[in-house]
Residue frames as qw, qx, qy, qz and C-alpha x, y, z in Angstrom:
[[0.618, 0.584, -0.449, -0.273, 70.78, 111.39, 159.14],
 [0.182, -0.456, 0.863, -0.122, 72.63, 108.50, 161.27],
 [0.622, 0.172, 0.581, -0.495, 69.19, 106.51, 161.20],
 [0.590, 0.496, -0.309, -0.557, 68.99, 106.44, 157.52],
 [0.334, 0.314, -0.856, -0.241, 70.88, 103.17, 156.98],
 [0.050, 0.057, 0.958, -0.276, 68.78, 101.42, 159.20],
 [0.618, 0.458, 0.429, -0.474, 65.42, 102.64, 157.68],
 [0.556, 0.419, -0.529, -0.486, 67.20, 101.77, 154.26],
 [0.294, 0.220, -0.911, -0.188, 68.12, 98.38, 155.15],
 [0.418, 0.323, 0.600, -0.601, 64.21, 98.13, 157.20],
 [0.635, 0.523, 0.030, -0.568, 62.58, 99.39, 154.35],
 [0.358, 0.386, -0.829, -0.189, 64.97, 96.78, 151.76],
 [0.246, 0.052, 0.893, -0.372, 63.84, 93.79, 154.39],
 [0.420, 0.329, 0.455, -0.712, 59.97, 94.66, 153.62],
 [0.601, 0.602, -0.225, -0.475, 60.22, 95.12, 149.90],
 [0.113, 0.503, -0.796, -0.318, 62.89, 91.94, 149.13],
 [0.480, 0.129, 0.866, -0.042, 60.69, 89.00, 149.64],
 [0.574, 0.676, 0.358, -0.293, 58.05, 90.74, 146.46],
 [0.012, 0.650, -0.699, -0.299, 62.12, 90.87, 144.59],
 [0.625, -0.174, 0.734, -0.203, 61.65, 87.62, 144.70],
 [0.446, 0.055, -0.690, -0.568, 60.84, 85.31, 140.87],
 [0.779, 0.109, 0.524, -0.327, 57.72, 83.33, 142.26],
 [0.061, -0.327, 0.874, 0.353, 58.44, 80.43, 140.10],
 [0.400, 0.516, 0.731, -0.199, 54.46, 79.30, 140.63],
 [0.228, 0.763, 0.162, -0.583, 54.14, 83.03, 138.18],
 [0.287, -0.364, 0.698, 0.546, 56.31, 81.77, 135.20],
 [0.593, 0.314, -0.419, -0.611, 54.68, 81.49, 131.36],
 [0.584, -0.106, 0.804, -0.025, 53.61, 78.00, 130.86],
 [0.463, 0.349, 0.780, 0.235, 51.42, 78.29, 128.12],
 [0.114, 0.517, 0.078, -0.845, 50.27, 81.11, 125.41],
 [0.353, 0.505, 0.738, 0.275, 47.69, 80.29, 122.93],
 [0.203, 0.186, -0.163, -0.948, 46.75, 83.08, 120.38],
 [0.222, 0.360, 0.764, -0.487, 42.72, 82.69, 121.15],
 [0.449, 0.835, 0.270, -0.169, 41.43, 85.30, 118.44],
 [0.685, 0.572, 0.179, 0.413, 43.18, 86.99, 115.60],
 [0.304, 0.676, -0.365, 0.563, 43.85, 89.75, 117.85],
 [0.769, -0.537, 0.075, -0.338, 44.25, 88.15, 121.18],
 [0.736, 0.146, -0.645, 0.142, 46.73, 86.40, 122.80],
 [0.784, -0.587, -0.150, -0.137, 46.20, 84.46, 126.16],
 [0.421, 0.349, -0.738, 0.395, 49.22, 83.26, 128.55],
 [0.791, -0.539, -0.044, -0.285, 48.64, 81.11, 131.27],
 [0.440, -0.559, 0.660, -0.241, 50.79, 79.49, 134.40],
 [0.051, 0.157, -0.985, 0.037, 52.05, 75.84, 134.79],
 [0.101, 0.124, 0.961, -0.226, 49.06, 75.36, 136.03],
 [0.038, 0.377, 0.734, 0.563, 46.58, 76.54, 133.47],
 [0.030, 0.800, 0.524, -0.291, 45.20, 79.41, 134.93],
 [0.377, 0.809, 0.293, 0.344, 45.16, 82.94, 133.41],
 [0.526, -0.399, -0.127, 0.740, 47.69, 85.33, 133.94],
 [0.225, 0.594, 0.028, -0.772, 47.11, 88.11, 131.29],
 [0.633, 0.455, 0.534, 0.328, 46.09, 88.88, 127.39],
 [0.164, -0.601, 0.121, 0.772, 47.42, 91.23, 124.99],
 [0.562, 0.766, 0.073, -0.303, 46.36, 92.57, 121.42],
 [0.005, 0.626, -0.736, -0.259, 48.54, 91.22, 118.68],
 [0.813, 0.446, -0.351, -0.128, 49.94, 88.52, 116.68],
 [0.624, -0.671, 0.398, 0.049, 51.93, 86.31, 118.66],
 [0.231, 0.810, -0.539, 0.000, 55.44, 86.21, 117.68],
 [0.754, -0.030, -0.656, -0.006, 56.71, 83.90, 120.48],
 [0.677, -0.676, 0.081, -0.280, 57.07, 83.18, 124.42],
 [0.397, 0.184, -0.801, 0.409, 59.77, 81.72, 126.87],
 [0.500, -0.314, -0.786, 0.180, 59.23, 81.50, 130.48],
 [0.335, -0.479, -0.398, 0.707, 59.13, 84.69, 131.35],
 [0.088, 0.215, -0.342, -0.911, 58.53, 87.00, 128.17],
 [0.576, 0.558, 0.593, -0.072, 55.36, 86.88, 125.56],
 [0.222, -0.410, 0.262, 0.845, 56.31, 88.60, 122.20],
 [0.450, 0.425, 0.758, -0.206, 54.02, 90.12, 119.73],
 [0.287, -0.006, 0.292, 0.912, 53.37, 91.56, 116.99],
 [0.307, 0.461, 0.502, -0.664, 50.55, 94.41, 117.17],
 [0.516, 0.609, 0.594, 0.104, 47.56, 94.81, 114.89],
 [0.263, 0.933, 0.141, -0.200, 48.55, 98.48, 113.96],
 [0.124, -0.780, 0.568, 0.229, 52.37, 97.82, 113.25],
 [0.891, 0.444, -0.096, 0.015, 54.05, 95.98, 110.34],
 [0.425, 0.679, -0.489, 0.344, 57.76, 96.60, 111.43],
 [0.274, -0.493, 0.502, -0.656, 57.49, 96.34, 115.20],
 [0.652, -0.407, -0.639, -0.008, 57.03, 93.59, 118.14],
 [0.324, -0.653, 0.389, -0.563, 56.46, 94.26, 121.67],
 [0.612, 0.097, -0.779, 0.090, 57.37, 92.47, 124.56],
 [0.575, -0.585, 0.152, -0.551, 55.71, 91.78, 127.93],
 [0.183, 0.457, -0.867, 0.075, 56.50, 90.24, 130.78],
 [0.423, -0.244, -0.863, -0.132, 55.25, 87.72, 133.02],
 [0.093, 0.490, 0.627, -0.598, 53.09, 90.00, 134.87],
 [0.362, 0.691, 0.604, 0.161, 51.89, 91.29, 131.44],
 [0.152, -0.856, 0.077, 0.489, 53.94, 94.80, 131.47],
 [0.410, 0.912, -0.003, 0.022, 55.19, 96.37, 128.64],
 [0.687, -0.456, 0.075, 0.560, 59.06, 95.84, 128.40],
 [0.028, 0.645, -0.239, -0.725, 59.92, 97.25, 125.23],
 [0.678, 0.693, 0.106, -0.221, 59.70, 97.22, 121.45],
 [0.014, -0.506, 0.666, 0.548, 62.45, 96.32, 118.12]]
């Protein structure tokens, strides 16, 4: 058990650099493409992801929508296109 801290702060070493905000990965742009579609691309105008929905609105890091099957509800995703949560 003495070893542990040093394979926590090994294993913490490996994993912090992917901790990291890549700043190249940030929302730049998010164009609702179809009725239920909406795009978001980087600074530099490539594709990052697309999600189903009405788009609500975006920052630099979020996309918010509202889905086709819900009238009360948006969801938010981030800027790798994950699910954060819903209100």
């Amino acid at each position: 058990m003495k070893n542990l801290p040093i394979f926590a702060a090994l294993l913490f070493a490996a994993i912090s650099p992917q901790l990291k905000a890549d700043p190249d990965k940030s929302i730049a742009t998010v164009k609702q493409e179809s009725s239920s579609q909406v795009y978001a691309y980087d600074q530099h105008g490539n594709y990052m992801f697309a999600v189903s929905g009405e788009l609500v609105g975006y920052t630099g890091s979020t996309v918010t929508v509202k889905p086709n099957h819900s009238s009360n509800q948006v969801y938010v995703y981030d800027e790798k296109g994950h699910y954060k949560f819903a209100k």
